[in-house]
C-alpha positions as CSV (number, residue, x, y, z in Angstrom):
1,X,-23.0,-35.4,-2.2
2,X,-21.8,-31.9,-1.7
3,X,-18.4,-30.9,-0.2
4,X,-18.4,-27.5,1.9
5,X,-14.7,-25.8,1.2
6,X,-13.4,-24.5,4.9
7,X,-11.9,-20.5,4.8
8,X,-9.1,-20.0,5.8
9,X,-8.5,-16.6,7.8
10,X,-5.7,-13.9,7.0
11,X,-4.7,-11.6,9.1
12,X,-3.6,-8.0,8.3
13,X,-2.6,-4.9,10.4
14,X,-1.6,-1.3,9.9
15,X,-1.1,1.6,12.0
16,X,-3.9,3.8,12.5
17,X,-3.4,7.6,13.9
18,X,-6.2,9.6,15.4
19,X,-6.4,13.1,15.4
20,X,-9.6,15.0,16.8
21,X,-11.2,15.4,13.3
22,X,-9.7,12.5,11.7
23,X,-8.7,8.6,11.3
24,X,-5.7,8.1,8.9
25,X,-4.0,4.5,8.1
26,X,-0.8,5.9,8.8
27,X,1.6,2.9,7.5
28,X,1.4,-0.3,5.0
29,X,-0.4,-3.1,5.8
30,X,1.6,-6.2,7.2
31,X,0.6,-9.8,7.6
32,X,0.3,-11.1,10.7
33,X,-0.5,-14.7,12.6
34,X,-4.0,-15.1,13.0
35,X,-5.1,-14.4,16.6
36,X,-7.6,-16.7,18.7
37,X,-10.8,-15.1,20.3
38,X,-9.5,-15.7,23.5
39,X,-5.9,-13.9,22.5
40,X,-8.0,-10.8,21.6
41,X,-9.6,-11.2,25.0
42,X,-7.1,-11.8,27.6
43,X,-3.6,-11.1,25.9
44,X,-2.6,-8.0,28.5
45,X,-0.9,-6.4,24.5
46,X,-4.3,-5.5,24.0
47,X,-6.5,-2.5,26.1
48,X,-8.8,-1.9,23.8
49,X,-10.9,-3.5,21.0
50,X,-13.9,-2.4,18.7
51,X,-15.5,-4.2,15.9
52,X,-15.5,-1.8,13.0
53,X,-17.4,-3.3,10.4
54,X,-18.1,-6.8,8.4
55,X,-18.9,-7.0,5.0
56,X,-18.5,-9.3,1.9
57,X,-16.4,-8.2,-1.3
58,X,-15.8,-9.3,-4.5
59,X,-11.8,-9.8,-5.2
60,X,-10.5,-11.3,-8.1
61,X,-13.5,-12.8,-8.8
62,X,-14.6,-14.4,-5.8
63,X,-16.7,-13.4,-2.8
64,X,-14.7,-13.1,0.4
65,X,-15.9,-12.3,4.0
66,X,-13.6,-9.4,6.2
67,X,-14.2,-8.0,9.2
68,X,-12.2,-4.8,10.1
69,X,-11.2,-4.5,13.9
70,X,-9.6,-1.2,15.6
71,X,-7.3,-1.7,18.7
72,X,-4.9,-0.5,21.0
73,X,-2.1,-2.5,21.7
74,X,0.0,-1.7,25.3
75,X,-2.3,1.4,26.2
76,X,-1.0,3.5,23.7
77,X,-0.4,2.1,20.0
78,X,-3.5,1.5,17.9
79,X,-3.6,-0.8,15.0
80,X,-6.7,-1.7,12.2
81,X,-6.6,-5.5,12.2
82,X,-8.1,-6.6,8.9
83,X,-9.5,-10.1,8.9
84,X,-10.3,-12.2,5.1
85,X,-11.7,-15.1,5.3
86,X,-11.2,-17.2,1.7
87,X,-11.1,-20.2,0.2
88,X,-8.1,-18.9,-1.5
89,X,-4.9,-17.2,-0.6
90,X,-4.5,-13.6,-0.3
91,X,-2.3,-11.1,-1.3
92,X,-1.0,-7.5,-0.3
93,X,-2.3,-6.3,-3.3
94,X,-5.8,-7.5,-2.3
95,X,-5.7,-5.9,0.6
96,X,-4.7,-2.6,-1.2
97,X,-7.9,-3.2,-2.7
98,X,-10.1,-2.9,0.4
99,X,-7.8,-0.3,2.2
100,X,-9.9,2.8,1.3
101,X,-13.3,1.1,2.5
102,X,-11.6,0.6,6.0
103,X,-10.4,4.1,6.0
104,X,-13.6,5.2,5.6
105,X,-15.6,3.0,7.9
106,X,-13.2,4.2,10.7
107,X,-13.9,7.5,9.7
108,X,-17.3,7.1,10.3
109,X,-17.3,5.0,13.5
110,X,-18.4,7.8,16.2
111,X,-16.9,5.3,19.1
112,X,-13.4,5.4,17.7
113,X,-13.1,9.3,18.4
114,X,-14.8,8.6,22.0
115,X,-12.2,6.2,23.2
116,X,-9.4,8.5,21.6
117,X,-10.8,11.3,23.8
118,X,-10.9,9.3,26.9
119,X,-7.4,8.4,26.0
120,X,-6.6,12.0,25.8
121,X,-8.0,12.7,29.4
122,X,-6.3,10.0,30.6
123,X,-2.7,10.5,29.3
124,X,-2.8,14.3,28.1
125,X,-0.7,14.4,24.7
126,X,-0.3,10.5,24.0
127,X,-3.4,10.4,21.9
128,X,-2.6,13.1,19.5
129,X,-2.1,13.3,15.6
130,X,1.7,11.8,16.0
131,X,0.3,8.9,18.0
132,X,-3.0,7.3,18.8
């Protein structure tokens, strides 16, 4: 009889800033409670929400699942989330690991820079190099 292991998720964020040629992780990564599908959803922190990338990666000799997610929390603050899913725990130091790979997939995600344009129109100088 096999046994299937359940993963656990972890839950990572870091400031992101958005100029109009570039994305930049702007602070360090910080742990953070794992959030529900429905708290991404309907929390009324949250105004905006894009699916950046999944992928599999081998850390520390294992095979974990992430998924990288962009947001904006209170119309104006924007945020990479970075979600791990493991059998085992994870450190800060794993996540250091992975950081570059999320830079550049947000770097290359052409609907990040369209929603930080509309944002510009929207509220002229709040989505600029010092903020989102």
């Amino acid at each position: 009889m096999s046994v299937i292991a359940q993963k656990n998720a972890w839950l990572f964020k870091a400031p992101v800033t958005i100029g109009p040629n570039n994305i930049s992780i702007t602070g360090s990564w910080e742990s953070v409670p794992t959030l529900t599908t429905n708290e991404l959803r309907l929390s009324p922190l949250y105004t905006a929400h894009v699916r950046i990338l999944n992928w599999k990666q081998q850390l520390r000799g294992r095979i974990v699942e992430m998924c990288a997610d962009w947001t904006i929390h209170d119309h104006k603050t924007c945020f990479v989330h970075l979600r791990v899913f493991s059998n085992s725990s994870v450190s800060m130091e794993d996540i250091d690991l992975v950081s570059d790979s999320v830079r550049r997939a947000l770097q290359q995600h052409p609907f990040v820079y369209q929603i930080q344009k509309l944002f510009q129109q929207e509220q002229p100088g709040e989505a600029t190099d010092s903020g989102c």
